[in-house]
Every structure is written in C-alpha cells, then in structure tokens.
Biopython code that builds the backbone (N, CA, C, O; Angstrom):
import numpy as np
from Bio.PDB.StructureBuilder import StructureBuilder

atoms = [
    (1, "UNK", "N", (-0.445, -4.409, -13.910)),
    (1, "UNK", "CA", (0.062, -3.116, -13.488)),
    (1, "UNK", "C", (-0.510, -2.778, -12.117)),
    (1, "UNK", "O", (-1.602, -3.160, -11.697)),
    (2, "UNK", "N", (0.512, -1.887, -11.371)),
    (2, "UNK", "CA", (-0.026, -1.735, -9.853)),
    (2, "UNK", "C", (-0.752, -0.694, -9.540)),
    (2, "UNK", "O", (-0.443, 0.249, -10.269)),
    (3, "UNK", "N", (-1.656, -0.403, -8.721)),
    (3, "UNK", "CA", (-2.284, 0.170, -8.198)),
    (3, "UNK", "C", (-1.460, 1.560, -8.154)),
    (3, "UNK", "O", (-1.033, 1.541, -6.999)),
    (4, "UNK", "N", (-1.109, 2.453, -8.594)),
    (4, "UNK", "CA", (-0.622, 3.830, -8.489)),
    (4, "UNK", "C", (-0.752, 5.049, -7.712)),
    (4, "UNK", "O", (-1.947, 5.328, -7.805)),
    (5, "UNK", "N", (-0.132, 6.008, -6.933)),
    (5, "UNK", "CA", (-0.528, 7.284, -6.449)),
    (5, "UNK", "C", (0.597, 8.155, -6.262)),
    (5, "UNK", "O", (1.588, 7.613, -5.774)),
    (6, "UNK", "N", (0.646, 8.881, -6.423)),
    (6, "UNK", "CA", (1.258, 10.112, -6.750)),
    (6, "UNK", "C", (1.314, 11.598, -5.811)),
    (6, "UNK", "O", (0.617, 12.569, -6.108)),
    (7, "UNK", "N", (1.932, 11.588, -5.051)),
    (7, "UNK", "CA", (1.995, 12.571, -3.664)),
    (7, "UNK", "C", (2.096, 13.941, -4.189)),
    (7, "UNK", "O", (2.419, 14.399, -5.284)),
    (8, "UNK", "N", (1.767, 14.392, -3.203)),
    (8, "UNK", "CA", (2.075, 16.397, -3.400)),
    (8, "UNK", "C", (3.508, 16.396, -4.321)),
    (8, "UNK", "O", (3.423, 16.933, -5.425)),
    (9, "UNK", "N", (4.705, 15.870, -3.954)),
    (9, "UNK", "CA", (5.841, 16.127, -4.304)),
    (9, "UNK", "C", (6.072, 15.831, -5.383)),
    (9, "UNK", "O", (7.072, 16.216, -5.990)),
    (10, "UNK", "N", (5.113, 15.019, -5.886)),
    (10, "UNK", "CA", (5.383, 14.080, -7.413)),
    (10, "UNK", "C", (5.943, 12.905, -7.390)),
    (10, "UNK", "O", (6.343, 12.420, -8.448)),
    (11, "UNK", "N", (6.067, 12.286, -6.296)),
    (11, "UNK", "CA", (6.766, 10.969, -6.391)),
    (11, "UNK", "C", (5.784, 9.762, -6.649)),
    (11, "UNK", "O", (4.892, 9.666, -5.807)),
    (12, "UNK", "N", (5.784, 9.000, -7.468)),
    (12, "UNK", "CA", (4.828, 7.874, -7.526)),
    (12, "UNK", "C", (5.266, 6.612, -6.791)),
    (12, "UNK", "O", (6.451, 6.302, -6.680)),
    (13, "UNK", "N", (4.058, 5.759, -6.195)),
    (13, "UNK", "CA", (4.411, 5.183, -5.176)),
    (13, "UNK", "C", (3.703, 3.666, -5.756)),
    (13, "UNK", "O", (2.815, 4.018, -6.532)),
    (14, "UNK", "N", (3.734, 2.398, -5.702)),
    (14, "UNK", "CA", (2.435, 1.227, -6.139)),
    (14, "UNK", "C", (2.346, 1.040, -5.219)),
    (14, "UNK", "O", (3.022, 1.545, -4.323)),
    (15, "UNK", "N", (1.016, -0.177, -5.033)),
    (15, "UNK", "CA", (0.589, -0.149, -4.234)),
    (15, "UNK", "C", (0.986, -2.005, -3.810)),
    (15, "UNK", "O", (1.683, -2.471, -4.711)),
    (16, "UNK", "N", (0.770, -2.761, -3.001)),
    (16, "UNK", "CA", (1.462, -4.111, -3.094)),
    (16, "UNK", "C", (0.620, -4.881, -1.781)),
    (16, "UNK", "O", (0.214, -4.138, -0.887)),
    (17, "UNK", "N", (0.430, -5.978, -1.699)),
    (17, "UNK", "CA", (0.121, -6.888, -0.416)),
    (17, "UNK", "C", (1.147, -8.094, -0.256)),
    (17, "UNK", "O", (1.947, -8.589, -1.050)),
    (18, "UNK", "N", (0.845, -8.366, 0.984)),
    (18, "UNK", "CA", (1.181, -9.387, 1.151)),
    (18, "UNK", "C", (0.841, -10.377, 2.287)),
    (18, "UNK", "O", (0.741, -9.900, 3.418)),
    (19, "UNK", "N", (0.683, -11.477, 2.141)),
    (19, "UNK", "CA", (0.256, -12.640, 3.184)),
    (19, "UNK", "C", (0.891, -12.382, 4.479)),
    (19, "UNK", "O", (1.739, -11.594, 4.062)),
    (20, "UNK", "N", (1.155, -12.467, 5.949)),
    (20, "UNK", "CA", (2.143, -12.644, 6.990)),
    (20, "UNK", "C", (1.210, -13.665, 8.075)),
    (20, "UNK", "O", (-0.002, -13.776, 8.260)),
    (21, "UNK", "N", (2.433, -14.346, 8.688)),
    (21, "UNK", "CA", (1.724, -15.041, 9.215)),
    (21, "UNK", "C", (2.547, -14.335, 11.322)),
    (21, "UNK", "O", (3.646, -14.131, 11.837)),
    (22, "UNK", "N", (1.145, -14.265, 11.694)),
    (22, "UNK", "CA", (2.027, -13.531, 13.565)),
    (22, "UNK", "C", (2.443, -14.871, 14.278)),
    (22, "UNK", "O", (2.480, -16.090, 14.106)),
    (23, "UNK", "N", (2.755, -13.802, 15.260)),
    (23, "UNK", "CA", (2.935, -14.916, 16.520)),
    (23, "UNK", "C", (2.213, -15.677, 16.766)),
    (23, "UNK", "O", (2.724, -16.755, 17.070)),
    (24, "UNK", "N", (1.178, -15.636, 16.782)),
    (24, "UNK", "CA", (0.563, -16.529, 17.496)),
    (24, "UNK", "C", (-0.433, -17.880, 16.663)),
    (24, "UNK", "O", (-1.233, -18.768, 16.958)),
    (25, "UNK", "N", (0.403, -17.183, 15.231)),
    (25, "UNK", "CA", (-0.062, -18.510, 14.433)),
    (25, "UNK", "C", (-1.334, -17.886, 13.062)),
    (25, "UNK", "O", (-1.787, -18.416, 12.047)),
    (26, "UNK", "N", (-1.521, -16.634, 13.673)),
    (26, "UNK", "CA", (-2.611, -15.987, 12.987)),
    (26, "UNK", "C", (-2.216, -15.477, 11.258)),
    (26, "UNK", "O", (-1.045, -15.119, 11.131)),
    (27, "UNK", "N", (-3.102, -15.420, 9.930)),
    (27, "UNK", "CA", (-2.550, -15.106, 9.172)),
    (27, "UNK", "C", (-3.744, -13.743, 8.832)),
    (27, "UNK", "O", (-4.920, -13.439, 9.032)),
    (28, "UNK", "N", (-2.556, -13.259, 8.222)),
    (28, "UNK", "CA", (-2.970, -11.289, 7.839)),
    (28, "UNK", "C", (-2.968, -11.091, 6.919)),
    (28, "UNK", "O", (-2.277, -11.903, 6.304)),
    (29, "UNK", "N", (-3.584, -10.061, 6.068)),
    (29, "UNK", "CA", (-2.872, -9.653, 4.878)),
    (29, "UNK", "C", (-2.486, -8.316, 5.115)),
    (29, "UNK", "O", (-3.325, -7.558, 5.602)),
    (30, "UNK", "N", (-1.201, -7.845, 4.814)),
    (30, "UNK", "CA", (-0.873, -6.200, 5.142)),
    (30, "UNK", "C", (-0.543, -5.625, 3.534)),
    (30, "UNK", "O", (0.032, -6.230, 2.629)),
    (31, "UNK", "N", (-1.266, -3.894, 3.527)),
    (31, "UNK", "CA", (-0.967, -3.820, 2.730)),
    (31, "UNK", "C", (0.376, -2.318, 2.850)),
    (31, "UNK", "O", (0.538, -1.655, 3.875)),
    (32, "UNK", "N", (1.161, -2.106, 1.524)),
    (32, "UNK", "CA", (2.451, -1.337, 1.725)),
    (32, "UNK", "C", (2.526, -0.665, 0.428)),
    (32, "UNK", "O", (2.169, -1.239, -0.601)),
    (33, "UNK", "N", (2.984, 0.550, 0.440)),
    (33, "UNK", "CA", (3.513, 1.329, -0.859)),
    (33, "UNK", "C", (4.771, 1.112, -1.161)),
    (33, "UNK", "O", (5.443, 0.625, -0.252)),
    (34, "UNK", "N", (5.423, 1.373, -2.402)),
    (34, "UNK", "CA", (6.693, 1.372, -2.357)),
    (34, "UNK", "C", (6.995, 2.010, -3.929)),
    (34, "UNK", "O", (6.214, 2.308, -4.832)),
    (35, "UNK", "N", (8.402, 2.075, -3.835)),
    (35, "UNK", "CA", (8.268, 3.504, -5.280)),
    (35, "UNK", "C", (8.186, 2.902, -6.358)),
    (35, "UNK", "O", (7.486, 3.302, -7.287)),
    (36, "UNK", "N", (9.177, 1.427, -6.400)),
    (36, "UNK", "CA", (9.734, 0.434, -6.966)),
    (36, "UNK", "C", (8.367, -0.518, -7.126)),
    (36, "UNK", "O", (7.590, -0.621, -6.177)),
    (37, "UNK", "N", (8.095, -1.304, -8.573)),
    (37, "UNK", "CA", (6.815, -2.302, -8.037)),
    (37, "UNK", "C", (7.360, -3.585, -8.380)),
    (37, "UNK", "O", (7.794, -3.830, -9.506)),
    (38, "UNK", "N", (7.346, -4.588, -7.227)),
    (38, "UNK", "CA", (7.366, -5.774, -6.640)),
    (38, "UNK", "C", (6.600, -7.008, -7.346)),
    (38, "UNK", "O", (5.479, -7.307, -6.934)),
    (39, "UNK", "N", (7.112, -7.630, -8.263)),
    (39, "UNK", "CA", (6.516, -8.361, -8.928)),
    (39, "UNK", "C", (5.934, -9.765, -7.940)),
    (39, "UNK", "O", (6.481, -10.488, -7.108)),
    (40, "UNK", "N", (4.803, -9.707, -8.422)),
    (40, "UNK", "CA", (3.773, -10.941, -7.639)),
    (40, "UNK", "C", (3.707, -10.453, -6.396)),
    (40, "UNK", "O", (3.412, -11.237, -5.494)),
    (41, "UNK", "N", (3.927, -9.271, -6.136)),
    (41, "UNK", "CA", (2.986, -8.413, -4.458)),
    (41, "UNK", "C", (2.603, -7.543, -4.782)),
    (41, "UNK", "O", (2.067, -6.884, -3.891)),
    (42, "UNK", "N", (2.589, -6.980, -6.074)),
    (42, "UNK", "CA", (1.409, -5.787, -6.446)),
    (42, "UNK", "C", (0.258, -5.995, -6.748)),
    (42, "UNK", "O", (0.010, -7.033, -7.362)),
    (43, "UNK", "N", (-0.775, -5.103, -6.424)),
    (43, "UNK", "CA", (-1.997, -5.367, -6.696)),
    (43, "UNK", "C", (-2.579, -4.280, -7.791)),
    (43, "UNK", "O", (-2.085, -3.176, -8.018)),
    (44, "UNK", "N", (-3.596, -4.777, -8.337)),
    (44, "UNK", "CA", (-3.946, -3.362, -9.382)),
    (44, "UNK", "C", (-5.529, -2.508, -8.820)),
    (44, "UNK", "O", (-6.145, -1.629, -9.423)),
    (45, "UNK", "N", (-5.824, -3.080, -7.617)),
    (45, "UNK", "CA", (-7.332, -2.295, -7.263)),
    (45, "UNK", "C", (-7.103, -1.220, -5.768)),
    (45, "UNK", "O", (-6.198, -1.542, -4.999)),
    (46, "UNK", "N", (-7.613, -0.481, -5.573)),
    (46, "UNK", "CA", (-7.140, -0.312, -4.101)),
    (46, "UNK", "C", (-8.841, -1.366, -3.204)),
    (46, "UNK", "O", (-10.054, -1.190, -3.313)),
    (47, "UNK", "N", (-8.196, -2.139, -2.596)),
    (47, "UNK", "CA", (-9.072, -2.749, -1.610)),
    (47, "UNK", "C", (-10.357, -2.168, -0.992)),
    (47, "UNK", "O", (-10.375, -1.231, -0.193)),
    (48, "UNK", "N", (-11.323, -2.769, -1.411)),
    (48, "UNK", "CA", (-12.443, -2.426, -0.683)),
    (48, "UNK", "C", (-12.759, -1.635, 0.668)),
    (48, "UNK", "O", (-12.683, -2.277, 1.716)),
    (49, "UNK", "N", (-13.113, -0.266, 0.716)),
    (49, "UNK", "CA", (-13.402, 0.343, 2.380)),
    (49, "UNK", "C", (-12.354, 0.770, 2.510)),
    (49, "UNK", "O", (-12.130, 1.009, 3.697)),
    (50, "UNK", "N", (-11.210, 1.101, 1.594)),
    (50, "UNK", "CA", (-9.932, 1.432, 2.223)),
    (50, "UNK", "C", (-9.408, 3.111, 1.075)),
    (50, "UNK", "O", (-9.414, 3.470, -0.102)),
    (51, "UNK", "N", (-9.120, 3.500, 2.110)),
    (51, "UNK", "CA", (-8.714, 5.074, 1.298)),
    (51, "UNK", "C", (-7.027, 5.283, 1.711)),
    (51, "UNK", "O", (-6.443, 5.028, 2.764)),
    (52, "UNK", "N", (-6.432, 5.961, 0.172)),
    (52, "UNK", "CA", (-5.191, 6.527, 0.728)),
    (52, "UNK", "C", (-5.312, 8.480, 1.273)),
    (52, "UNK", "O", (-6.035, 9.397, 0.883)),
    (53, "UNK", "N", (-4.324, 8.404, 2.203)),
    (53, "UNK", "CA", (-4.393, 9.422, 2.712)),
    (53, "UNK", "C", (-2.736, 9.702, 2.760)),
    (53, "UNK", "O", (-2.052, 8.680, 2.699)),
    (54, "UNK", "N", (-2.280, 10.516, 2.826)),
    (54, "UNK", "CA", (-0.821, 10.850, 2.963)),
    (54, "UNK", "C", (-0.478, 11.748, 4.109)),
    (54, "UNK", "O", (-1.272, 12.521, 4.645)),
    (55, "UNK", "N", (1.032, 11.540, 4.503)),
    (55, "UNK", "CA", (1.761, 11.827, 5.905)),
    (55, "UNK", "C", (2.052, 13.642, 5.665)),
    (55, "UNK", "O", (3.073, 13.984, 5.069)),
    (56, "UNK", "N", (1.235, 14.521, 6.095)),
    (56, "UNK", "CA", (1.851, 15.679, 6.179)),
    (56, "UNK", "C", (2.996, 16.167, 5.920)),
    (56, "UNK", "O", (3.165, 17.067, 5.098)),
    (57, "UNK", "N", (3.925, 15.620, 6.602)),
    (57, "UNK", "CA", (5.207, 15.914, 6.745)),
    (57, "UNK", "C", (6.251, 15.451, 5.696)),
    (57, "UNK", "O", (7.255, 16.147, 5.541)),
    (58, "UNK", "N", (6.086, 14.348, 4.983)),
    (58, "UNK", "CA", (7.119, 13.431, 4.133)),
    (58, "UNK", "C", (6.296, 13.146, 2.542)),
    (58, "UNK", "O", (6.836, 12.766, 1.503)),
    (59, "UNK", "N", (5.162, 13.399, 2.720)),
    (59, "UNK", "CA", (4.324, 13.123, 1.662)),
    (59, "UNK", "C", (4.088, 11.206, 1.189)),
    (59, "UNK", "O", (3.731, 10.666, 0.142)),
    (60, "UNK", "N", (4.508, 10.642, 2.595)),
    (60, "UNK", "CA", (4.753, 9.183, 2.015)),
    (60, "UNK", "C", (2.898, 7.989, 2.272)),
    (60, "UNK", "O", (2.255, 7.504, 3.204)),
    (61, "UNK", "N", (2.843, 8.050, 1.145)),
    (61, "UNK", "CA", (0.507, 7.285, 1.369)),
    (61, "UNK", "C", (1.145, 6.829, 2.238)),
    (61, "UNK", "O", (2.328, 6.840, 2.579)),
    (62, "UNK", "N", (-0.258, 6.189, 2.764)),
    (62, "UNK", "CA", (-0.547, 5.114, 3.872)),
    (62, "UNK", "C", (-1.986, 4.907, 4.072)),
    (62, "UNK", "O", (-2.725, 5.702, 4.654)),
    (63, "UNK", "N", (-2.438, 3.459, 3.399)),
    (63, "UNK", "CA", (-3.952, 2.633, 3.331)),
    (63, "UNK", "C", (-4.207, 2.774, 4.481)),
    (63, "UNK", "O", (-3.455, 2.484, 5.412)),
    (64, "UNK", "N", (-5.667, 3.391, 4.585)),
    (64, "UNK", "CA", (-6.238, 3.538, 6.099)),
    (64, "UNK", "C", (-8.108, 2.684, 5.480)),
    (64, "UNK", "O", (-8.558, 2.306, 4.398)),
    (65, "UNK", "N", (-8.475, 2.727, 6.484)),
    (65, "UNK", "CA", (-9.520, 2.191, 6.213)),
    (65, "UNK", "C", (-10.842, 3.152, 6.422)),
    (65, "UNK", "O", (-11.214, 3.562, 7.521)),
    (66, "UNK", "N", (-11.227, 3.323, 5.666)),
    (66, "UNK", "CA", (-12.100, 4.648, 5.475)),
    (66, "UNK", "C", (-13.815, 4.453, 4.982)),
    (66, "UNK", "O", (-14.528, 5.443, 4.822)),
]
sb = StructureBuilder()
sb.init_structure("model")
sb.init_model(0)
sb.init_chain("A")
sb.init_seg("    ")
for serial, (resi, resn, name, xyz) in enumerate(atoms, 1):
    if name == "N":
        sb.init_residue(resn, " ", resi, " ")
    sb.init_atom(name, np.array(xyz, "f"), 0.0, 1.0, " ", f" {name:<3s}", serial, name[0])
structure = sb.get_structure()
C-alpha cells in the first residue's frame, strides 16, 4: 500500500518513485503524487529528510526536502 496524504480539500493523493535516466547519462530517482496508485511505482514510506508540504492555491503535495 502507498504512501498516502490527504489535502485541505479532501482529495487523497499516493505517493510513487521512479528511476529516470538525463541527458547526460546521469540516473535520478524523482519522486510524484498522483490520485490514482501506480502499481510497482508506489512506495509505502515517505523518504528520508523529505517533508510534504502543499501548493496554496490548488491544494496539490509536493516532496520537498526538509
């Protein structure tokens, strides 16, 4: 089960990663909310050093590093 959060508005969001690899050859891991949860890109912990915080305006998280 995914990592969960739940905005002012009531909408629940999971939480998900995933591998990417950049330009220049480099590999990342990014992480993303989404309302829907994504089987084999959800995660169930929120990541170490990292806090959700949400967008004023839209109520939509976003992992910041805290």
């Amino acid at each position: 089960m995914a990592y969960t959060y739940t905005n002012y508005k009531g909408v629940t969001y999971h939480l998900h990663a995933e591998d990417v690899t950049l330009r220049g050859g480099q590999q990342q891991r990014i992480y993303y909310f989404a309302k829907e949860e994504k089987p084999g890109k959800s995660i169930e912990e929120l990541p170490a050093g990292y806090v959700v915080t949400e967008n004023q305006r839209n109520g939509f998280p976003v992992l910041k590093r805290g």
